[in-house]
PLY file of the C-alpha trace (Angstrom):
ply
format ascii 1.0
element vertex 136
property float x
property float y
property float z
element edge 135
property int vertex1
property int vertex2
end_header
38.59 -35.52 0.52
36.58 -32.79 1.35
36.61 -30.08 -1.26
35.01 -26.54 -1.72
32.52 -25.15 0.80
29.35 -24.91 -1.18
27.68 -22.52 1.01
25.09 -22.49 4.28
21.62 -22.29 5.05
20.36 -20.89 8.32
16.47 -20.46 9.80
14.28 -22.10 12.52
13.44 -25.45 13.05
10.53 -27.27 14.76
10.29 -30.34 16.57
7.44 -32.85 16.80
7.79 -36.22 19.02
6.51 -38.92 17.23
6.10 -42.48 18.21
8.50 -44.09 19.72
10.11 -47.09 17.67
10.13 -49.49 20.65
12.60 -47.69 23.06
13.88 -45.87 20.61
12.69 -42.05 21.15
12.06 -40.26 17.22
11.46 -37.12 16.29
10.08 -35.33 13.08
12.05 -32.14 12.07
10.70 -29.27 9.67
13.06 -26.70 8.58
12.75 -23.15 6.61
16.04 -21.57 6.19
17.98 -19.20 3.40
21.57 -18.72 2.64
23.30 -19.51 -0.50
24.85 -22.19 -2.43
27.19 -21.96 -4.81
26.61 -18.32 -4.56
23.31 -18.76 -5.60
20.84 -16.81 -3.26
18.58 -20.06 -1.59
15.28 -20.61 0.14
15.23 -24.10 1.45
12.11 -26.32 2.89
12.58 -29.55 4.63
11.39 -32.41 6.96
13.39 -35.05 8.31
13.30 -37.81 10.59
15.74 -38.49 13.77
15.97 -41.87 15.97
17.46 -41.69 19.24
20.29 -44.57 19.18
20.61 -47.09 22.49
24.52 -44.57 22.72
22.95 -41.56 22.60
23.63 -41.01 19.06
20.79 -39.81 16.72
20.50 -41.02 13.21
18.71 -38.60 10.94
17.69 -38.81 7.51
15.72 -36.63 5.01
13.87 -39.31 2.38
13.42 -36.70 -0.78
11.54 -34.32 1.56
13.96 -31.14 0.77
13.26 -28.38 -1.57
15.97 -25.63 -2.52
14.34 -22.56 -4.43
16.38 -19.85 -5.98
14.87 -16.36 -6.41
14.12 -16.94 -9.88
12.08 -20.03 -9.21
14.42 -22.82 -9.90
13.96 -25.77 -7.87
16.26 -28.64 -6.69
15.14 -31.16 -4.58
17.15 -33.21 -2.13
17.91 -36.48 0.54
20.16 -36.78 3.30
21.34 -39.06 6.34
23.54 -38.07 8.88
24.37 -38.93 12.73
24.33 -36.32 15.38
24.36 -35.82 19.26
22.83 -33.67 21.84
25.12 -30.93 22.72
26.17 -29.85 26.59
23.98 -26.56 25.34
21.06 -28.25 24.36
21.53 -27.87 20.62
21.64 -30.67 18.56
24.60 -31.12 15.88
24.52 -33.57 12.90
26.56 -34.42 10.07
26.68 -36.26 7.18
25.84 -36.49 3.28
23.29 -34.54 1.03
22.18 -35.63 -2.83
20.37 -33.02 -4.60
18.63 -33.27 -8.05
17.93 -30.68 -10.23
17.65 -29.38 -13.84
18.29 -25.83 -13.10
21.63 -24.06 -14.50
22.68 -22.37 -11.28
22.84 -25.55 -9.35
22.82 -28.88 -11.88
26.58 -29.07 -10.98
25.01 -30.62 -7.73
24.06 -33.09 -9.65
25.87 -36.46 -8.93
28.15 -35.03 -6.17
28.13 -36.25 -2.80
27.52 -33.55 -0.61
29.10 -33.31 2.94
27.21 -31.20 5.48
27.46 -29.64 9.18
23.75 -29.15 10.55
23.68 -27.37 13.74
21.01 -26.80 16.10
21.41 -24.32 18.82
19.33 -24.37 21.91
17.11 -21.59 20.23
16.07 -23.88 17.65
17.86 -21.83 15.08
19.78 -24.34 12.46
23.15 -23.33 10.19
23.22 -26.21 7.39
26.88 -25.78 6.13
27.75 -28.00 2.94
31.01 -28.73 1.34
31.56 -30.93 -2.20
33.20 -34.43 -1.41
35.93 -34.35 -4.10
36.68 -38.38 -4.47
0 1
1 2
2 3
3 4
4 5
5 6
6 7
7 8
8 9
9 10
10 11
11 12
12 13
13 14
14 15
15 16
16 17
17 18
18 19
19 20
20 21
21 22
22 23
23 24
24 25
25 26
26 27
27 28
28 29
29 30
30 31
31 32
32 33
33 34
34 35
35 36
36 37
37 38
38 39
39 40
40 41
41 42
42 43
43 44
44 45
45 46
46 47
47 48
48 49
49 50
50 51
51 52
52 53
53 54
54 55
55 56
56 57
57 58
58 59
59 60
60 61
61 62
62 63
63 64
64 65
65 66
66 67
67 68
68 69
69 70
70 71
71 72
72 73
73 74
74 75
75 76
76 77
77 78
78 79
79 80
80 81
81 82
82 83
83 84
84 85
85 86
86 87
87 88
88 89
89 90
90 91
91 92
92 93
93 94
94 95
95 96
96 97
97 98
98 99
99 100
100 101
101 102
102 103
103 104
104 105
105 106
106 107
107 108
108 109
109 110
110 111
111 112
112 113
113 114
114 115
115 116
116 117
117 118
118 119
119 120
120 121
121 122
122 123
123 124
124 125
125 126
126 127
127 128
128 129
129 130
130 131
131 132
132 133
133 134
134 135
């Protein structure tokens, strides 16, 4: 069941083809956004990977190559997957699941949760990461 939002991210993203994986088009993603989480004001870093799927689908994921910093210098450190389309706009949106790891106070109640998240790309290249808790 999807639970609390957690909070949401937003900054620019940029795109770099990469070899294809037979016919399979992939990309490689790096993000820099800030927002909060848990009401705890966020700096996030990022690169991720993205396939283009034989139905148009994308599959994403983010192998441990996420940082979160808070103001005060506290780090957490994340991976995700997810599955995403092109949009009629020529954004990109994804979703799927986030695990963070971290020993900082702020945020160590990330710890062990699955994470559900919204990432949206608009056609600007501008991304809004929203996350909710998966209560199960």
């Amino acid at each position: 069941m999807l639970g609390e939002k957690l909070g949401q991210i937003q900054g620019p993203i940029k795109m770099t083809v990469l070899p294809a994986n037979g016919s399979h088009p992939r990309f490689e993603n790096a993000y820099e956004g800030s927002g909060t989480i848990s009401g705890v004001a966020v700096n996030c870093l990022a690169t991720y990977s993205s396939e283009l799927q034989t139905d148009g689908a994308i599959y994403g994921e983010c192998p441990n190559q996420g940082v979160l910093m808070t103001q005060t210098g506290e780090i957490a450190t994340f991976r995700a997957t997810g599955i995403g389309r092109f949009t009629n706009e020529g954004g990109v949106d994804f979703g799927g699941v986030v695990y963070f790891q971290t020993s900082t106070s702020a945020l160590e109640h990330l710890n062990g949760a699955a994470v559900v998240y919204e990432f949206r790309v608009a056609p600007n290249n501008i991304a809004t990461w929203d996350l909710w808790k998966w209560e199960y």
